[in-house]
C-alpha positions as CSV (number, residue, x, y, z in Angstrom):
1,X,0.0,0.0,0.0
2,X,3.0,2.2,1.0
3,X,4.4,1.5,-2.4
4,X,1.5,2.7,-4.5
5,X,1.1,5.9,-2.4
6,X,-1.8,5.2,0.2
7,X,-1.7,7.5,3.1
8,X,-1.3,6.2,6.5
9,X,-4.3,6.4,7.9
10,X,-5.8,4.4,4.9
11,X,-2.7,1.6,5.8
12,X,-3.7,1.9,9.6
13,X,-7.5,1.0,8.5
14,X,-6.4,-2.1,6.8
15,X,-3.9,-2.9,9.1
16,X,-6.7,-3.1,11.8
17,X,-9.7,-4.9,9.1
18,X,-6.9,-7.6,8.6
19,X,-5.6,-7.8,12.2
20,X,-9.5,-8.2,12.9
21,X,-9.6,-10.8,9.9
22,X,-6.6,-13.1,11.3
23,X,-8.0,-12.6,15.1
24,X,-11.1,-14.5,14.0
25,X,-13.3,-11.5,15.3
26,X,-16.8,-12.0,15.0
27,X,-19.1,-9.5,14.3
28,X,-22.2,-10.9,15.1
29,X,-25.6,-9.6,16.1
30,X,-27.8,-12.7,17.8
31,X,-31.6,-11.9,17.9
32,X,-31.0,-11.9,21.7
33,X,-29.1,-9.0,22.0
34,X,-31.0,-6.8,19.8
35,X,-35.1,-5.4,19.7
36,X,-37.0,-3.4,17.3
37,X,-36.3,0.1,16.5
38,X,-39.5,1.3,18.0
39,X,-41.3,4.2,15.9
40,X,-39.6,6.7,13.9
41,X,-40.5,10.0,12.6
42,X,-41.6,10.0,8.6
43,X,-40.5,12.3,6.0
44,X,-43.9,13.5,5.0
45,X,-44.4,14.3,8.8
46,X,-41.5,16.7,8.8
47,X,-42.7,20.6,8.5
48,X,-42.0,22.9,5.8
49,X,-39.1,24.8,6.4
50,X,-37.3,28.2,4.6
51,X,-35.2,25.9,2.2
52,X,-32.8,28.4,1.3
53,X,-31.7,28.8,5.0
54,X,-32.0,24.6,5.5
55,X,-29.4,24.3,2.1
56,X,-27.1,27.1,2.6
57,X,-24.8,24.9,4.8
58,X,-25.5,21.3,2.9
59,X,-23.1,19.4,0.5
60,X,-23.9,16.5,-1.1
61,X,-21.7,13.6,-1.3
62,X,-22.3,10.4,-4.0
63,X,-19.6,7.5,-3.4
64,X,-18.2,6.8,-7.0
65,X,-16.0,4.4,-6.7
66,X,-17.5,1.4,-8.0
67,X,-17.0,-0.4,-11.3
68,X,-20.5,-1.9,-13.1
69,X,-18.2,-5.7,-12.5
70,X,-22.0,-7.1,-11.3
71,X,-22.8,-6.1,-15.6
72,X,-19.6,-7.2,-16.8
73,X,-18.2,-3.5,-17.2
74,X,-15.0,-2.2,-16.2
75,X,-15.9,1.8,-16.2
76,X,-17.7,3.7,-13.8
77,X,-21.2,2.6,-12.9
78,X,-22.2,6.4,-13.0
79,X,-21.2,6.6,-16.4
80,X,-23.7,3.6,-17.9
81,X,-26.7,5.7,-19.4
82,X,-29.6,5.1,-16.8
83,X,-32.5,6.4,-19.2
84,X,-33.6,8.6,-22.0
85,X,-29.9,8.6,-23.2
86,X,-28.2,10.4,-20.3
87,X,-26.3,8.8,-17.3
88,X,-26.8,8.3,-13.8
89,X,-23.9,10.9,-13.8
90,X,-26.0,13.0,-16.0
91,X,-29.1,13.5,-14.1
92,X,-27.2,13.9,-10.5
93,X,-25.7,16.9,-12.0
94,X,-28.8,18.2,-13.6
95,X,-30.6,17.3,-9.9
96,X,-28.2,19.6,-8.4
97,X,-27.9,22.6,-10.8
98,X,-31.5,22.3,-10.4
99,X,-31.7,23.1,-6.8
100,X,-29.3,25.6,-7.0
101,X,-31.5,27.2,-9.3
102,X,-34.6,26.9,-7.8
103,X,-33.1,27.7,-4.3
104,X,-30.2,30.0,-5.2
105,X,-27.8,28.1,-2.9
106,X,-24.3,26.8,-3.3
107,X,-25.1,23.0,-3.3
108,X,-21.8,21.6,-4.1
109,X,-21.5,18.6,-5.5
110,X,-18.7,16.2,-4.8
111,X,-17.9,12.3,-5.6
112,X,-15.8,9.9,-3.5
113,X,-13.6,8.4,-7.0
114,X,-11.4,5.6,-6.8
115,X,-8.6,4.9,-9.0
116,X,-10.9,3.3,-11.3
117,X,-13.2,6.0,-11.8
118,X,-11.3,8.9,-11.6
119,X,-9.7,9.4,-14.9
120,X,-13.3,8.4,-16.9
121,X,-15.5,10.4,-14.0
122,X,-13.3,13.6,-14.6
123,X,-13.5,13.8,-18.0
124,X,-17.4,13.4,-17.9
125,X,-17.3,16.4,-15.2
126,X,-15.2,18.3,-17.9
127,X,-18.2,18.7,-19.8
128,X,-19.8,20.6,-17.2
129,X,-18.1,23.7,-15.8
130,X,-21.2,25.1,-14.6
131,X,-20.9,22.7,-11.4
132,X,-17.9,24.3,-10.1
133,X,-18.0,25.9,-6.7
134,X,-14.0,26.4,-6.3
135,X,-14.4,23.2,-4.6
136,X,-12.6,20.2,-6.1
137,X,-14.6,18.0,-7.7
138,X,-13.7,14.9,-6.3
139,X,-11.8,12.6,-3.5
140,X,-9.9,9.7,-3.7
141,X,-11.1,6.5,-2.1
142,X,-8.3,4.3,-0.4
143,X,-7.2,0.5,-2.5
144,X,-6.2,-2.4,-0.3
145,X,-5.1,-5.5,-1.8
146,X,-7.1,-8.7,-2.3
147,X,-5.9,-11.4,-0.4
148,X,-5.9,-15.2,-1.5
149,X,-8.5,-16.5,0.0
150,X,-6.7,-19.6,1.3
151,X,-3.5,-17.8,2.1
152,X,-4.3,-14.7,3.1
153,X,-1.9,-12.6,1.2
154,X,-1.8,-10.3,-1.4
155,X,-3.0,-12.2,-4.8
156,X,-1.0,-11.3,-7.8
157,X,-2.3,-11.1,-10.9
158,X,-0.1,-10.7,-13.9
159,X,-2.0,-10.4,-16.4
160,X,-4.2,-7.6,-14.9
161,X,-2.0,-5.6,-11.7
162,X,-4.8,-3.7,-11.5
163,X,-7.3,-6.7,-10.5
164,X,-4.8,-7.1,-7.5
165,X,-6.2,-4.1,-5.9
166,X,-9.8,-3.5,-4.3
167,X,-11.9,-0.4,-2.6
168,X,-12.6,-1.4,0.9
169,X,-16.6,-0.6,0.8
170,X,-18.4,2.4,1.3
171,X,-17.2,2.7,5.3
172,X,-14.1,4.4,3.6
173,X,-15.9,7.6,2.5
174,X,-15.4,8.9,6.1
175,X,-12.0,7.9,6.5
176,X,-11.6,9.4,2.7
177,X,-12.7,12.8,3.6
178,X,-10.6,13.3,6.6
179,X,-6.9,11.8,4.5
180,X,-7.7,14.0,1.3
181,X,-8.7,17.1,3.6
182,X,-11.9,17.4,2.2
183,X,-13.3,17.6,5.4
184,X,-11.1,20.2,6.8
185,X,-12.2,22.6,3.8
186,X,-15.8,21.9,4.0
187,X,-16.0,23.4,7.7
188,X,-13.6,26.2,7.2
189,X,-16.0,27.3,4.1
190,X,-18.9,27.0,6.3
191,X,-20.3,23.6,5.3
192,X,-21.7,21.9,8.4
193,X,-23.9,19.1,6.9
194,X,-23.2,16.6,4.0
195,X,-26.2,13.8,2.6
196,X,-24.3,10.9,1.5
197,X,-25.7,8.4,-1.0
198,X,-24.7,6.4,-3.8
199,X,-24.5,7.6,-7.6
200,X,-26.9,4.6,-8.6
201,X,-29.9,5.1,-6.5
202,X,-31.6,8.5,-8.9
203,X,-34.2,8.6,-5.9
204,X,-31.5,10.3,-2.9
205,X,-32.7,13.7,-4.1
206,X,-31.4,16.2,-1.7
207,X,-34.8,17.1,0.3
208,X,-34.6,20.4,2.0
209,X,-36.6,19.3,4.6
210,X,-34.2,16.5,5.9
211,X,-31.8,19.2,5.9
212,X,-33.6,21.2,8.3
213,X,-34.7,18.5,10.7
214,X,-30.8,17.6,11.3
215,X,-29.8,21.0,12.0
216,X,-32.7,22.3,14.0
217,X,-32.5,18.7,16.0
218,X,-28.8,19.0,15.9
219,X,-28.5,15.1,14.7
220,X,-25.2,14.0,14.6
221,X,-26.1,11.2,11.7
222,X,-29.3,10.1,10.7
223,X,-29.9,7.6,8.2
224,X,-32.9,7.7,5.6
225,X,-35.0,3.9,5.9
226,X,-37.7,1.9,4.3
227,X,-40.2,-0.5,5.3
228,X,-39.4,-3.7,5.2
229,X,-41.1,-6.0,2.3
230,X,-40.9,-9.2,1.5
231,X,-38.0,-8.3,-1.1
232,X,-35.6,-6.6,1.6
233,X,-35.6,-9.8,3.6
234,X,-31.6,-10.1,2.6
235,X,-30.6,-6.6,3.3
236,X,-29.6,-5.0,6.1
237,X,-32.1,-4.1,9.0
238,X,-32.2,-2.1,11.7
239,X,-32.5,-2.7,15.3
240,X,-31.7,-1.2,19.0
241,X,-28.6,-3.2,21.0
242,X,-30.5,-4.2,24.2
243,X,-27.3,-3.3,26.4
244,X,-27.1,0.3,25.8
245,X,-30.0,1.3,23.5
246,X,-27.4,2.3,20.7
247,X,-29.0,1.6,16.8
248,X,-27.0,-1.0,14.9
249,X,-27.2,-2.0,11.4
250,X,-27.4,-6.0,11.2
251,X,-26.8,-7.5,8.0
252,X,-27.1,-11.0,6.4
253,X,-23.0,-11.6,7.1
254,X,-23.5,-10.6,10.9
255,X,-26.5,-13.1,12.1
256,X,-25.3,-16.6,13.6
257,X,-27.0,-19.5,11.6
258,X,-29.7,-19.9,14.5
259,X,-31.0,-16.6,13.8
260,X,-31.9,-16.8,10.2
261,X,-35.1,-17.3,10.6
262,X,-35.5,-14.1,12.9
263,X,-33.3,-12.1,10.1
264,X,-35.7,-12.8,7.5
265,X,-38.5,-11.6,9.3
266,X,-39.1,-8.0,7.9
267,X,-42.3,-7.2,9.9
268,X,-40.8,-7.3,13.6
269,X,-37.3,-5.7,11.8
270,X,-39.7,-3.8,10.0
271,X,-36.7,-0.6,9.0
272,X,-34.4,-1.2,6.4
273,X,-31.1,1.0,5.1
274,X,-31.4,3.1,1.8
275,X,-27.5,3.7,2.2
276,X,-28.7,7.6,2.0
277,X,-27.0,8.9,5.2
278,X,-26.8,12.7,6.8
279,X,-23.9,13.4,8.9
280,X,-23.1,16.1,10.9
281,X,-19.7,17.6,10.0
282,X,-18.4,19.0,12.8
283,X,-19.3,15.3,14.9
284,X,-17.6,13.6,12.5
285,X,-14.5,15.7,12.3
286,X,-13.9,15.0,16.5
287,X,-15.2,11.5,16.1
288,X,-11.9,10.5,13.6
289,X,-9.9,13.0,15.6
290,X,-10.4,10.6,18.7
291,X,-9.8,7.5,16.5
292,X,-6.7,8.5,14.6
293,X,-8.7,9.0,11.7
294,X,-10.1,5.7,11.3
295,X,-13.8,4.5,12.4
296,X,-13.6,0.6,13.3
297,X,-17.0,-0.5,11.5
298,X,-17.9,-4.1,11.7
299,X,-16.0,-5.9,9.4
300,X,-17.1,-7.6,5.6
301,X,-15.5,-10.4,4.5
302,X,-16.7,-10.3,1.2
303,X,-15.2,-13.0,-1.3
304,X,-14.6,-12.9,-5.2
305,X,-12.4,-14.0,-7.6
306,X,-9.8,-11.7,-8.4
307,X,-11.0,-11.3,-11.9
308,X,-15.1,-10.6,-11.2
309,X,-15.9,-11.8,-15.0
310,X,-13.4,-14.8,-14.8
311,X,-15.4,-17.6,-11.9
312,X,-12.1,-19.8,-12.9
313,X,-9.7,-17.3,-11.8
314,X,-8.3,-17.3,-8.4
315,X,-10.5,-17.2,-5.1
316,X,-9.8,-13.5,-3.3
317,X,-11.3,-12.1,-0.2
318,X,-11.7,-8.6,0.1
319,X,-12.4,-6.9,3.2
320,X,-14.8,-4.4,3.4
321,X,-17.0,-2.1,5.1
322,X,-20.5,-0.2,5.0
323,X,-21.0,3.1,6.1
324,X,-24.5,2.6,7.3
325,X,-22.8,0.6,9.7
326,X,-21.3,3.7,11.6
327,X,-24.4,4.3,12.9
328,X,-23.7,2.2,15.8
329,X,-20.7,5.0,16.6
330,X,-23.0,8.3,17.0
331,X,-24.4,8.7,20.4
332,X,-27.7,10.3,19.5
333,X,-28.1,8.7,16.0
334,X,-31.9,8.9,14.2
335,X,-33.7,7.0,11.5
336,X,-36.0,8.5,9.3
337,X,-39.0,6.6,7.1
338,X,-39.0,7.8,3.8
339,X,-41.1,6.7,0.6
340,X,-39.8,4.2,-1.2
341,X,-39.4,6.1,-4.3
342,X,-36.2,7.7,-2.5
343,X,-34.6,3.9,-2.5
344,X,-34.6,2.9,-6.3
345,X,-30.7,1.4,-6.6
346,X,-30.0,-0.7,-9.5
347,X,-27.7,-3.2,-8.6
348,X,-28.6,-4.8,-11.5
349,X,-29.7,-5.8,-15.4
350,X,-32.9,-6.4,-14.0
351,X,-32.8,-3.1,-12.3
352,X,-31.8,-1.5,-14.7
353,X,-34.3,-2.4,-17.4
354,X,-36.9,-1.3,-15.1
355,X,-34.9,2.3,-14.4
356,X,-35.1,2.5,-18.3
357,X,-39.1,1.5,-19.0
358,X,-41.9,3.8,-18.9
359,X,-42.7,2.7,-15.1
360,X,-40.6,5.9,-14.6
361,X,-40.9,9.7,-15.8
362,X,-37.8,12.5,-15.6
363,X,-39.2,15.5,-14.8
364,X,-37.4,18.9,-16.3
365,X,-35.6,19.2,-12.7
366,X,-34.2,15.6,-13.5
367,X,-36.4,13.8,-10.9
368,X,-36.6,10.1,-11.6
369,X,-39.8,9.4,-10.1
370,X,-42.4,6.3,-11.1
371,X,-45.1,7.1,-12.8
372,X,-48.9,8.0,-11.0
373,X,-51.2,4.7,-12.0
374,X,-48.2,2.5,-10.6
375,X,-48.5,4.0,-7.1
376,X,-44.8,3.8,-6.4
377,X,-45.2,0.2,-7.2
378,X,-42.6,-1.1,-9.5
379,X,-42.7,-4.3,-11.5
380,X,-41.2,-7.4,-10.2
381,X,-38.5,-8.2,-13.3
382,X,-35.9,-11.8,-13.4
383,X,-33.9,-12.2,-16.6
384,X,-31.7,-15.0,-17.1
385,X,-28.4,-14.2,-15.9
386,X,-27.5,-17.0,-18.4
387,X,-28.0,-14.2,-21.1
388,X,-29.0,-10.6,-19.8
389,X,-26.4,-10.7,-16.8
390,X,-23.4,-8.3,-18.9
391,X,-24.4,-5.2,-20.2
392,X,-23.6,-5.6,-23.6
393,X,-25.9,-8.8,-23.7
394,X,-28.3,-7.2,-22.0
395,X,-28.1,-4.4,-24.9
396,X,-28.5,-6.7,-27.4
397,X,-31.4,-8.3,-26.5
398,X,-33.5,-4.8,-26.4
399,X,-32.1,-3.9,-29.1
400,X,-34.7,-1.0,-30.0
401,X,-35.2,-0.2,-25.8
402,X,-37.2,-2.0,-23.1
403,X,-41.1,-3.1,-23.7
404,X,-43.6,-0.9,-21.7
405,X,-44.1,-2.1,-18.1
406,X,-46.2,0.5,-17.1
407,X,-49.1,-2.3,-16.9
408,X,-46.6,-5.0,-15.6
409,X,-46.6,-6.8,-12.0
410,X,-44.4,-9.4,-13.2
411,X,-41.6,-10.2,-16.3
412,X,-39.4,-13.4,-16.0
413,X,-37.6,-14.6,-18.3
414,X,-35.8,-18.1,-18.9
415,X,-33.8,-18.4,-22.1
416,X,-32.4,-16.1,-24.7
417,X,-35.0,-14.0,-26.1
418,X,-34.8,-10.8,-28.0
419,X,-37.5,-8.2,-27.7
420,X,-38.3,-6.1,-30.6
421,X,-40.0,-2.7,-30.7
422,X,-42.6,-1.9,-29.3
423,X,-43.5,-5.0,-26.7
424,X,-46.0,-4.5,-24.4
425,X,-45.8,-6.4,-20.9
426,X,-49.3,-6.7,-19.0
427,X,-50.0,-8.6,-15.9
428,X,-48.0,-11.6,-14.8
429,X,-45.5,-12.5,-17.5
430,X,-43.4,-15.7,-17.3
431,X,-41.4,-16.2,-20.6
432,X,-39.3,-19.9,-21.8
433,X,-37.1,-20.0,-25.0
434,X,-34.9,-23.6,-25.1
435,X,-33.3,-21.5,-27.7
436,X,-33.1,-18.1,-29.2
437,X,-36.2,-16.3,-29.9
438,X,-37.1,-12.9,-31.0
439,X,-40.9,-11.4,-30.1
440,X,-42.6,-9.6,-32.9
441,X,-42.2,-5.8,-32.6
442,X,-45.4,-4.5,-31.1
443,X,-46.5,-7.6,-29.2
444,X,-48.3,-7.9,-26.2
445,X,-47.5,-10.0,-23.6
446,X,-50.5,-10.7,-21.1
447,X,-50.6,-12.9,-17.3
């Protein structure tokens, strides 16, 4: 790490996520030592506020470090066109200049990069010198190396150096604003709060009400939630530690095998993370002072092979953390409900295809936002990860755009089919091709 130029407090983080790793720590969170939540305050609850007063103090913060690997791509995630021909890069910018406009506020906008995002991410930001504040753009997000998985050690890779390297999770960003002294010049121009979110969920709009409920409450972090469905029964909940009353964040990696059953239970859980996080600067900037600049979140073991489009090429673990995870380090920490059309990440091809249908509008401030007669309900949507799992096959097989799933509940699909123009999905939908197939442009598809 020394070698290719990390700073020291990046080195000292890793140094303590593999000393943790080698200890055998365990990070678990039994059912036992945990309870609900209890209620929390909703976002449509929250009072009008003067916004210009509630922003004039705000920056907002999307982590950009990740590669679209889950599609097969090797280029910024932010940088794969999300809809109506413009990236998820794109429409944050036009979400922003939009506020400042409507608002006449500063807003900046920065992104947590890594080393490979920067370069491409840059270069897109080029193309828009109306977002300058006189802030930099951008900071850099710490590497660590992959480790063999059976070993331990740093993997090499030949043929690829670069695969030999990894971000440690999202848990960096605070970490990454202290080393880069980000943080240091937000405060001394003023900035006191930042909303923290991730470049592939268009729905963590900055709201000017959330704004003002931090500051007047003075929260030191609060953390935007869902309710629980069905769907979020793998993701990460959150509950109250019974010992002190501190909130936690429990994922699927930190509940001991007798608790499964209890994880998976969404209604008792019932408050689930939308990774959209507001953090009070001034907390945060004593809390790493105290800590030597590095927050010891609960610990990811999150394993891959070193080549993410290679399943042959050699096992790696990567150790990781999530920053919804610090929530367990702010005394004083709050959860707020929030509609569900503020948590729309797409992880995914399947995501992604329903990002791009006409279940959603953009509205001239950039909003992403589903359309009226679905009721924020969106589509349930499977392809085979056989064929649709890269982007480029993905691409292929809507070759003219994705069918209309305006009037969709459900689209699977098992096999390689190609949909032409113009294809209509109604109802419940199950498709099966044993090989290739290409629907009819204007077809409709019904239950």
């Amino acid at each position: 790490m020394r070698e290719a130029g990390q700073p020291e407090e990046a080195i000292k983080g890793f140094r303590n996520a593999y000393e943790r790793l080698v200890g055998g720590e365990s990070a678990l969170l039994p059912s036992s030592e945990l309870e609900p939540a209890g209620e929390v305050p909703a976002l449509d609850h929250l009072p009008e506020v003067d916004v210009s007063e509630a922003l004039e103090h705000v920056v907002a913060i999307k982590l950009n470090g990740g590669l679209a690997t889950t599609m097969g791509l090797r280029s910024p995630k932010s940088l794969v066109e999300a809809r109506d021909g413009k990236t998820f890069l794109d429409i944050i910018i036009g979400q922003t200049l939009a506020l400042r406009r409507r608002y006449d506020v500063q807003l900046p906008l920065l992104l947590m990069d890594s080393e490979a995002t920067r370069d491409e991410t840059r270069k897109a930001l080029g193309q828009h010198p109306e977002l300058d504040t006189g802030l930099p753009p951008d900071f850099m997000q710490s590497m660590i190396p992959k480790l063999e998985a059976e070993k331990l050690e740093p993997v090499s890779w030949p043929d690829a150096p670069s695969l030999e390297w990894a971000p440690p999770g999202h848990g960096d960003v605070y970490g990454a604003l202290r080393r880069s002294g980000m943080l240091e010049t937000l405060l001394e121009g003023g900035f006191r709060h930042a909303m923290i979110s991730n470049s592939d969920n268009l729905g963590a709009t900055l709201d000017p009400r959330i704004a003002s409920f931090v500051a007047s409450e003075e929260i030191p972090f609060l953390m935007e939630v869902v309710e629980g469905t069905e769907a979020d029964r793998k993701g990460g909940h959150i509950a109250r530690r019974r010992a002190d009353g501190q909130l936690v964040l429990r994922e699927t990696a930190q509940t001991p095998d007798e608790d499964e059953e209890s994880f998976r239970d969404f209604r008792r859980w019932r408050y689930y993370n939308s990774n959209s996080l507001w953090v009070d600067l001034q907390v945060l900037a004593q809390t790493l002072e105290s800590s030597g600049g590095v927050l010891e979140l609960p610990l990811i073991v999150n394993r891959k092979t070193v080549d993410p489009r290679s399943s042959e090429s050699t096992p790696v673990i990567q150790l990781e953390s999530a920053m919804g995870a610090a929530i367990s380090v702010f005394p004083g920490a709050q959860l707020l409900l929030v509609p569900r059309t503020r948590f729309v990440p797409v992880k995914t091809t399947d995501d992604l295809l329903v990002m791009r249908s006409d279940v959603y509008r953009m509205t001239e401030d950039m909003v992403v936002e589903p359309v009226p007669e679905r009721d924020g309900k969106l589509p349930f949507v499977e392809l085979d990860s056989k064929f649709y799992k890269m982007l480029d096959a993905f691409e292929e097989r809507f070759p003219a755009g994705p069918p209309s799933l305006r009037e969709a509940e459900r689209l699977v699909v098992h096999g390689d089919v190609t949909f032409g123009h113009g294809v209509v999905v109604r109802g419940s939908v199950e498709l099966e091709a044993s090989e290739p197939r290409r629907l009819d442009d204007g077809a409709v598809l019904e239950d």
